[in-house]
PDB file of N, CA, C and O in Angstrom:
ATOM      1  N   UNK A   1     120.143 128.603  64.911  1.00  0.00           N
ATOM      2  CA  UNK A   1     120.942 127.398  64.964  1.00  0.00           C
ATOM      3  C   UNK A   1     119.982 126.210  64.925  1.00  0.00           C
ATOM      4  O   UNK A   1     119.128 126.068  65.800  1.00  0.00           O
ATOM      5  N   UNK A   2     120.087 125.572  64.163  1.00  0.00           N
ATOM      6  CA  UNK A   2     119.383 123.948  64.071  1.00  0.00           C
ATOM      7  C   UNK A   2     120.109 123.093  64.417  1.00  0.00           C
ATOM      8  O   UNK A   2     121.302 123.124  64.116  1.00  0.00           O
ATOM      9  N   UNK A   3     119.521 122.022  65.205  1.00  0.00           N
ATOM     10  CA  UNK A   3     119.832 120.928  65.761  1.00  0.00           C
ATOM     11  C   UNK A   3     119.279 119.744  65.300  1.00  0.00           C
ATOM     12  O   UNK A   3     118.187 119.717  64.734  1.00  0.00           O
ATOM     13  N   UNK A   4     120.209 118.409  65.579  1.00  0.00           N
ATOM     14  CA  UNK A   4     119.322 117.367  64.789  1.00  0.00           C
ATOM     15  C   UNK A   4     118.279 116.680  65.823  1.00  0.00           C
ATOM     16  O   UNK A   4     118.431 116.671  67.045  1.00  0.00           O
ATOM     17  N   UNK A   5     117.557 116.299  65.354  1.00  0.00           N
ATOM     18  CA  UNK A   5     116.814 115.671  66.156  1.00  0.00           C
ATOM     19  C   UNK A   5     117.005 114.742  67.318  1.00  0.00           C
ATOM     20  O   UNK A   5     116.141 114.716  68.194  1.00  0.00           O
ATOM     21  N   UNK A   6     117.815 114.159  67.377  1.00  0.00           N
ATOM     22  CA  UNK A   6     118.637 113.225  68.224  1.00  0.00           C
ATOM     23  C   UNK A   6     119.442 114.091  68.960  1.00  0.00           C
ATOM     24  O   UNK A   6     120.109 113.633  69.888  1.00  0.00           O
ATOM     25  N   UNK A   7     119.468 114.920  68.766  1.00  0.00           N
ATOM     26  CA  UNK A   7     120.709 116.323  70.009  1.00  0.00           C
ATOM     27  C   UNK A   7     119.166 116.871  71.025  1.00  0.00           C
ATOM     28  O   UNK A   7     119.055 116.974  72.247  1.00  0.00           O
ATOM     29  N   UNK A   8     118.195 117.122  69.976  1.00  0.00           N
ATOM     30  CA  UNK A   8     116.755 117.726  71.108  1.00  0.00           C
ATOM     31  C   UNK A   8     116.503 116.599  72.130  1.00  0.00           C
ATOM     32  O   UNK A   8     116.095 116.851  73.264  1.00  0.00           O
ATOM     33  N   UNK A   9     116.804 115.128  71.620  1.00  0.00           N
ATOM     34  CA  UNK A   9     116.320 114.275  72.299  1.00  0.00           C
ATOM     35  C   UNK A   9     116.883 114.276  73.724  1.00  0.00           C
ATOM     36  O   UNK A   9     116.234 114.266  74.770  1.00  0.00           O
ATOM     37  N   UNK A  10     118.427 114.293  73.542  1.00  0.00           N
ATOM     38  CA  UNK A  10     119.379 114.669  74.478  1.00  0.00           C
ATOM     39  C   UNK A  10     119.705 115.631  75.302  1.00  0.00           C
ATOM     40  O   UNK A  10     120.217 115.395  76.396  1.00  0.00           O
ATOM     41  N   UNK A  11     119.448 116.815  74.873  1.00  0.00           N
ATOM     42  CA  UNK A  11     119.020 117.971  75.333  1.00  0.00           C
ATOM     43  C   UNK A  11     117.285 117.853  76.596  1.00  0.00           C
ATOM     44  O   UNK A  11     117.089 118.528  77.607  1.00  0.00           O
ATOM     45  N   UNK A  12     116.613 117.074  76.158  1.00  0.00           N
ATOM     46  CA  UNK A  12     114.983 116.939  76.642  1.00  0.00           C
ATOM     47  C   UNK A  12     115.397 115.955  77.757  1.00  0.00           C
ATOM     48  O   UNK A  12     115.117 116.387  78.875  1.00  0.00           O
ATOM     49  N   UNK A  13     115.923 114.883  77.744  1.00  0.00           N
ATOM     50  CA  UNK A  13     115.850 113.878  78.725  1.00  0.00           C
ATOM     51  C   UNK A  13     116.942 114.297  79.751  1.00  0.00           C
ATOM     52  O   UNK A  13     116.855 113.866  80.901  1.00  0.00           O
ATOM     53  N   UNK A  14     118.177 115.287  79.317  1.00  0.00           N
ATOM     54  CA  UNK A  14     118.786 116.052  80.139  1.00  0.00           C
ATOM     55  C   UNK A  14     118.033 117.211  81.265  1.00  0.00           C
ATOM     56  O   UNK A  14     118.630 117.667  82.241  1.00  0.00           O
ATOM     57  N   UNK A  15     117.113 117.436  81.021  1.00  0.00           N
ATOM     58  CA  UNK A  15     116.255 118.037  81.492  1.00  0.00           C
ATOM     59  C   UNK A  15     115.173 117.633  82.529  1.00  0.00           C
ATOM     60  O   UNK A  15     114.790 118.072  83.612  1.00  0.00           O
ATOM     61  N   UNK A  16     114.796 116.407  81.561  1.00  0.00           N
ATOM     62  CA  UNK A  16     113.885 115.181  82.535  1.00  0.00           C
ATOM     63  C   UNK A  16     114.494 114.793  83.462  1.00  0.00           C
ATOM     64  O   UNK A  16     113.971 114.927  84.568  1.00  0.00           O
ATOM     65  N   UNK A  17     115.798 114.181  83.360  1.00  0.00           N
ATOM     66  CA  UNK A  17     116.826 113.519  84.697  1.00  0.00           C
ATOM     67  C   UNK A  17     117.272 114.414  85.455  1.00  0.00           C
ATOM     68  O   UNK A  17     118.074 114.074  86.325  1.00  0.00           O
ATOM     69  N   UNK A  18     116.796 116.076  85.309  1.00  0.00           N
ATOM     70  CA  UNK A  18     116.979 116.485  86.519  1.00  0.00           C
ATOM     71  C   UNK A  18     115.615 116.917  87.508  1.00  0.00           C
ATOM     72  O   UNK A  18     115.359 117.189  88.681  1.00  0.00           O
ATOM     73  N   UNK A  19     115.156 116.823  86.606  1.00  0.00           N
ATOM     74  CA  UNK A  19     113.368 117.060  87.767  1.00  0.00           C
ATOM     75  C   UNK A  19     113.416 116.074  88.452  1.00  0.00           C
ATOM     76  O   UNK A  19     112.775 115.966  89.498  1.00  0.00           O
ATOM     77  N   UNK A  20     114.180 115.188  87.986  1.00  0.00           N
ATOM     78  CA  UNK A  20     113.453 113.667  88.974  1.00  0.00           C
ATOM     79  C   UNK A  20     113.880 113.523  90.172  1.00  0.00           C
ATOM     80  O   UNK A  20     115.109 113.507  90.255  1.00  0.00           O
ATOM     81  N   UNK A  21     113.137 113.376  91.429  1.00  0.00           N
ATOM     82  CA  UNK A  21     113.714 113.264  92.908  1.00  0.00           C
ATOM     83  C   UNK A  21     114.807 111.789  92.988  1.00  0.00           C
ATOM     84  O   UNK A  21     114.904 111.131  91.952  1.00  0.00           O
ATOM     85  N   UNK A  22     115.259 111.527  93.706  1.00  0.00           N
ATOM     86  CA  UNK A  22     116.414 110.255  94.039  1.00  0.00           C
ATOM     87  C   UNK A  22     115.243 109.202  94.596  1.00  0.00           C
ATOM     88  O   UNK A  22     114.300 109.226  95.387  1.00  0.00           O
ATOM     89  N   UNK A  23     116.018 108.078  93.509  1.00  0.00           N
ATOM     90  CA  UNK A  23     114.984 106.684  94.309  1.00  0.00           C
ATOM     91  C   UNK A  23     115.025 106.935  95.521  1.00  0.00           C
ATOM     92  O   UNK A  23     113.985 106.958  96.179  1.00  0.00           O
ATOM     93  N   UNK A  24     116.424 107.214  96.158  1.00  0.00           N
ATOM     94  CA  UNK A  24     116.339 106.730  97.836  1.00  0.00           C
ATOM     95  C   UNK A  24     115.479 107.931  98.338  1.00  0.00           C
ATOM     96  O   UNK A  24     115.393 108.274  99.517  1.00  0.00           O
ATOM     97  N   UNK A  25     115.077 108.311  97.656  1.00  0.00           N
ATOM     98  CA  UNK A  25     113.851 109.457  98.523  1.00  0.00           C
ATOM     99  C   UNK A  25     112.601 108.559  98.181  1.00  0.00           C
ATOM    100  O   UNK A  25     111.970 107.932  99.031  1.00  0.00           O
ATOM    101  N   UNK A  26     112.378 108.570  97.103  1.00  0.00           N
ATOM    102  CA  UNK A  26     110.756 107.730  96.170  1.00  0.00           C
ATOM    103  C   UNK A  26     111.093 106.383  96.825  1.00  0.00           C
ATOM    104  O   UNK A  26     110.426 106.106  97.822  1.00  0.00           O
ATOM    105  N   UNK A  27     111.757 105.753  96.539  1.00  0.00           N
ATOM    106  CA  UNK A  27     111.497 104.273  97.653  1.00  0.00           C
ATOM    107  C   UNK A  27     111.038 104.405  98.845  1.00  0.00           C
ATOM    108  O   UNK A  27     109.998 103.791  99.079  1.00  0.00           O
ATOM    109  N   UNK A  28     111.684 105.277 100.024  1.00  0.00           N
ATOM    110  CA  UNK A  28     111.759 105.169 101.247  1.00  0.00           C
ATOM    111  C   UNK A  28     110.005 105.208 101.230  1.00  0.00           C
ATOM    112  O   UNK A  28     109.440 104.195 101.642  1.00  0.00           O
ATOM    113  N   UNK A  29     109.005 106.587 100.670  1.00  0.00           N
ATOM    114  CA  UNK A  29     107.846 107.067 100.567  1.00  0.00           C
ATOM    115  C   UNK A  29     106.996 105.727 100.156  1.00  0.00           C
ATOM    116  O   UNK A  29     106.048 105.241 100.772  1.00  0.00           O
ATOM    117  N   UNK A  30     107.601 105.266  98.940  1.00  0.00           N
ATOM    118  CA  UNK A  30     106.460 103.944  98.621  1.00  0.00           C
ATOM    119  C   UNK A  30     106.597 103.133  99.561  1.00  0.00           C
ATOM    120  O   UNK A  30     105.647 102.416  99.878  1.00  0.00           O
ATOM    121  N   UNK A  31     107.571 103.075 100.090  1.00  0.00           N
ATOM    122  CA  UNK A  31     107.443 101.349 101.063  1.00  0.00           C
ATOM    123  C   UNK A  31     106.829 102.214 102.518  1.00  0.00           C
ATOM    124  O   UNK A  31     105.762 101.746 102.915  1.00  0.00           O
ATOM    125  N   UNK A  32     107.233 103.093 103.128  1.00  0.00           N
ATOM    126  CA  UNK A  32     106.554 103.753 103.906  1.00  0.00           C
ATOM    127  C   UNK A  32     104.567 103.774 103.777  1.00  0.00           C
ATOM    128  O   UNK A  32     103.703 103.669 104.648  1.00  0.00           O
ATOM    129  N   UNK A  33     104.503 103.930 102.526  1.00  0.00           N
ATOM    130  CA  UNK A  33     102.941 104.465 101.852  1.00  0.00           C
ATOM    131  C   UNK A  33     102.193 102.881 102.154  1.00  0.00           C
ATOM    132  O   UNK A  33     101.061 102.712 102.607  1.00  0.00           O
ATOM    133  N   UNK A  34     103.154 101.839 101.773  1.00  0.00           N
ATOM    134  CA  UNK A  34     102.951 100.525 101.585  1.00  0.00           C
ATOM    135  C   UNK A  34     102.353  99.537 102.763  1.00  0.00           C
ATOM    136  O   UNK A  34     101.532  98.620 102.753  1.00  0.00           O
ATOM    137  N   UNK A  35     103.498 100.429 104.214  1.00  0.00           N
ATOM    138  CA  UNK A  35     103.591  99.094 104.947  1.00  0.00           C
ATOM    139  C   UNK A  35     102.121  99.929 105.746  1.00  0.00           C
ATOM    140  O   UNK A  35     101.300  99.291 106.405  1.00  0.00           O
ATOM    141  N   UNK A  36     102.019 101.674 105.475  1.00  0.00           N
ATOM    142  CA  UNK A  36     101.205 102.094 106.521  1.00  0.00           C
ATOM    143  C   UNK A  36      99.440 101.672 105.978  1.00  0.00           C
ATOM    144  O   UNK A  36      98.490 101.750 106.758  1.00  0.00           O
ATOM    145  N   UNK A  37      99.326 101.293 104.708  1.00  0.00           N
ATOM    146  CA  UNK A  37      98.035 101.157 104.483  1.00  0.00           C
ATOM    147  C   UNK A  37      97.893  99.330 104.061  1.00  0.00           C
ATOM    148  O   UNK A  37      96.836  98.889 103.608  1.00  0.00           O
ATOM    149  N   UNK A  38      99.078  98.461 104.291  1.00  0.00           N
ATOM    150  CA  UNK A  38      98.925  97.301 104.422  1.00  0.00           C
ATOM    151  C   UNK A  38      97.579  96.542 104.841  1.00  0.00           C
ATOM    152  O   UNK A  38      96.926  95.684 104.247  1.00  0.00           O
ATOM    153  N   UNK A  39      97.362  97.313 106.367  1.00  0.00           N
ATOM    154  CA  UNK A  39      95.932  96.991 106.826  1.00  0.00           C
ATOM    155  C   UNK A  39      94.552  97.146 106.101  1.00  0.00           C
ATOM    156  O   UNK A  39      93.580  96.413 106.281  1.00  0.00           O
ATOM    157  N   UNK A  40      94.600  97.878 105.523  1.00  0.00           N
ATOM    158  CA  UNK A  40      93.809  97.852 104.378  1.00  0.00           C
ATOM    159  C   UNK A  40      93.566  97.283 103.031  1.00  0.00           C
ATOM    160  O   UNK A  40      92.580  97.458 102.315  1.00  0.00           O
ATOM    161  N   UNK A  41      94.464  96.680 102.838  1.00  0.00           N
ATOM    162  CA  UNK A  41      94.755  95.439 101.825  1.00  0.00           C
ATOM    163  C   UNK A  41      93.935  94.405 101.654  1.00  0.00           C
ATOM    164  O   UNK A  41      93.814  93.492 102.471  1.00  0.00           O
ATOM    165  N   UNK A  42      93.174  94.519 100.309  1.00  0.00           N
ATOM    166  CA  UNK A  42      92.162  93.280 100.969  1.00  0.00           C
ATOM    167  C   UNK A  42      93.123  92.091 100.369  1.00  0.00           C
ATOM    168  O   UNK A  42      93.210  90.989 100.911  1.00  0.00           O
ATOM    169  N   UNK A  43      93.726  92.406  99.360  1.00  0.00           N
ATOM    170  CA  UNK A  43      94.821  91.219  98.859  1.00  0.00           C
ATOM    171  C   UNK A  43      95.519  90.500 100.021  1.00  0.00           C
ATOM    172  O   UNK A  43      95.657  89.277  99.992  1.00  0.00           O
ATOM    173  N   UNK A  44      95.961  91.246 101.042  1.00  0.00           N
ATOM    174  CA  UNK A  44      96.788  90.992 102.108  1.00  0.00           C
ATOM    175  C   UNK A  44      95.903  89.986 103.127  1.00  0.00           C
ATOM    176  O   UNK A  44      95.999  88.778 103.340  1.00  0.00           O
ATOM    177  N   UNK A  45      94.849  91.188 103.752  1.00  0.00           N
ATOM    178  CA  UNK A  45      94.208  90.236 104.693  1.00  0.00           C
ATOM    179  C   UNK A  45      93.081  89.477 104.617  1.00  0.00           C
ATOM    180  O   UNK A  45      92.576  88.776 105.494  1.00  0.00           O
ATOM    181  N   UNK A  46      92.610  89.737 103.128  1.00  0.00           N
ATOM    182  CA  UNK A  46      91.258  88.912 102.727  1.00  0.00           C
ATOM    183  C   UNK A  46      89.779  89.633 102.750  1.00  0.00           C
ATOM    184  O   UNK A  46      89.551  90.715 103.291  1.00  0.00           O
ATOM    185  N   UNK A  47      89.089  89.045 102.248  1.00  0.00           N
ATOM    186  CA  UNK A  47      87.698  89.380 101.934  1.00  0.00           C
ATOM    187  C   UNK A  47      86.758  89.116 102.593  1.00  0.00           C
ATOM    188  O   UNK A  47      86.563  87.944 102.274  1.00  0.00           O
ATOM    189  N   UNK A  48      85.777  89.455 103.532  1.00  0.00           N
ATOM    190  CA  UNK A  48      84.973  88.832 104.129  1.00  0.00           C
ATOM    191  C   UNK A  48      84.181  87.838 103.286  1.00  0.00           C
ATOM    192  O   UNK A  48      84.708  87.786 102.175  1.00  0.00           O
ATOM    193  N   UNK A  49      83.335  87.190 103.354  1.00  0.00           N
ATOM    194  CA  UNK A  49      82.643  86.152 102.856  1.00  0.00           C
ATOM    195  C   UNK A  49      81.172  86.708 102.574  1.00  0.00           C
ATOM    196  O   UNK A  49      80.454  86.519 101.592  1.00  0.00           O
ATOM    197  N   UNK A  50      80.923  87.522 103.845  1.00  0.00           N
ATOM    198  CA  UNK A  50      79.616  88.464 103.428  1.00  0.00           C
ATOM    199  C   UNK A  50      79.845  89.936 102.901  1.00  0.00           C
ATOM    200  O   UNK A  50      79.196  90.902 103.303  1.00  0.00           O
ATOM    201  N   UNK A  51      80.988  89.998 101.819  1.00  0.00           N
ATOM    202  CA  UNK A  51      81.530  91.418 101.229  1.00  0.00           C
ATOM    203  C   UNK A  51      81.752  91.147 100.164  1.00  0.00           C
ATOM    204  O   UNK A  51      81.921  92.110  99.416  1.00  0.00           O
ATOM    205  N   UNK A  52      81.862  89.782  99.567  1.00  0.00           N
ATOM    206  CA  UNK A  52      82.615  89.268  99.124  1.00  0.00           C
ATOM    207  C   UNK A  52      81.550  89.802  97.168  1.00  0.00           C
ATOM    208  O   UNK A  52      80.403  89.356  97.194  1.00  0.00           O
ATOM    209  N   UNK A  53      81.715  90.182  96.505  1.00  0.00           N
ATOM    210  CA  UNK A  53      81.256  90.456  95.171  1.00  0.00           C
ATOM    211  C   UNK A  53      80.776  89.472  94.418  1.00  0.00           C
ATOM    212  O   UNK A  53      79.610  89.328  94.050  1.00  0.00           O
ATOM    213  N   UNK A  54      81.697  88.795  94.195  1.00  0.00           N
ATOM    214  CA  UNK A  54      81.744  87.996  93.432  1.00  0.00           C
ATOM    215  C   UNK A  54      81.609  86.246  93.812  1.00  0.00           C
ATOM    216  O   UNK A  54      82.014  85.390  93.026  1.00  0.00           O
ATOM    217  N   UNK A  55      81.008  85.939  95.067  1.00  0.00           N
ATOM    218  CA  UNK A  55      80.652  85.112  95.747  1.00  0.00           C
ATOM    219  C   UNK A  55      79.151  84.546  94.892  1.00  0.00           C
ATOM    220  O   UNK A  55      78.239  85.373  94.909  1.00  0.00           O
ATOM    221  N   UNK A  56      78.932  83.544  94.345  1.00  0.00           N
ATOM    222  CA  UNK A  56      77.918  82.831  94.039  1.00  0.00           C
ATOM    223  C   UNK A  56      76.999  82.748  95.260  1.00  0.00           C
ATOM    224  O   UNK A  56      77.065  82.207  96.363  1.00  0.00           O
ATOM    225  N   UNK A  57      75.881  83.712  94.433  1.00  0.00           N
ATOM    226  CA  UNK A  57      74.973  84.344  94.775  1.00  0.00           C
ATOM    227  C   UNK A  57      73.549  82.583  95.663  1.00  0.00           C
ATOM    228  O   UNK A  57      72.877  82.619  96.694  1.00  0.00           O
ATOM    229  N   UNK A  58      73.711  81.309  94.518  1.00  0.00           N
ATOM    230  CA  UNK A  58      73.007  80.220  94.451  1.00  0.00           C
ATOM    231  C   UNK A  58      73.132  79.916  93.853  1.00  0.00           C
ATOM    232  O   UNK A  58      73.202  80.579  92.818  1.00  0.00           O
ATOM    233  N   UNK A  59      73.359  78.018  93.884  1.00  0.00           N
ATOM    234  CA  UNK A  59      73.654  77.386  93.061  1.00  0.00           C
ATOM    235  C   UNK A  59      72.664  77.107  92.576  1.00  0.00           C
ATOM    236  O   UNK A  59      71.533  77.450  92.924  1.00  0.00           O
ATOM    237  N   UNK A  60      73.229  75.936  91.044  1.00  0.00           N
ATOM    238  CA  UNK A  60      72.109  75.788  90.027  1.00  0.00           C
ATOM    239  C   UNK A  60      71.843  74.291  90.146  1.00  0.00           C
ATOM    240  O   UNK A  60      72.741  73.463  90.294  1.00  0.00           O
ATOM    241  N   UNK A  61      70.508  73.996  90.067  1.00  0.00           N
ATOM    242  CA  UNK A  61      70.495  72.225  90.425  1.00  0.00           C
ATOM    243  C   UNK A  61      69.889  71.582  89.127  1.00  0.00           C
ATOM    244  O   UNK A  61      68.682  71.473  88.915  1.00  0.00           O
ATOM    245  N   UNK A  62      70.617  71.285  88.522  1.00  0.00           N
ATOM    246  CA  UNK A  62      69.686  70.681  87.376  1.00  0.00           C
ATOM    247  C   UNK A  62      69.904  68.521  87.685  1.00  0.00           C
ATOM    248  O   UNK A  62      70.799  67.683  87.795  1.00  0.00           O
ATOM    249  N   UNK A  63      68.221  68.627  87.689  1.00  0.00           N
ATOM    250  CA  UNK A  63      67.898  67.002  87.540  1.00  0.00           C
ATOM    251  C   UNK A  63      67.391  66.403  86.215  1.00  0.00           C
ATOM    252  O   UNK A  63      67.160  65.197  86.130  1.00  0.00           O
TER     253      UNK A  63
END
């Protein structure tokens, strides 16, 4: 039996949408994952000044 291509497609993503767990499971985990490593955020709580990478190393003095 052959199928058209657009029926496999349908057939495949029928398949995909059932492996997939429920947002309200995958949300609860990311925001859980989120709020517990918050503290570690340097976006959140900042960079030290002596950690800092990309902190200009010395300025340049031209006279």
């Amino acid at each position: 039996v052959l199928f058209a291509p657009h029926h496999l497609d349908v057939l495949r993503l029928g398949v995909e949408a059932e492996l997939q767990p429920p947002i309200s499971k995958t949300g609860k985990e990311i925001k859980d994952y989120v709020e517990a490593e918050a503290g570690n955020d340097p976006l959140l709580k900042g960079i030290p000044e002596d950690k800092n990478p990309f902190k200009e190393k010395g300025g340049c003095l031209i006279s």
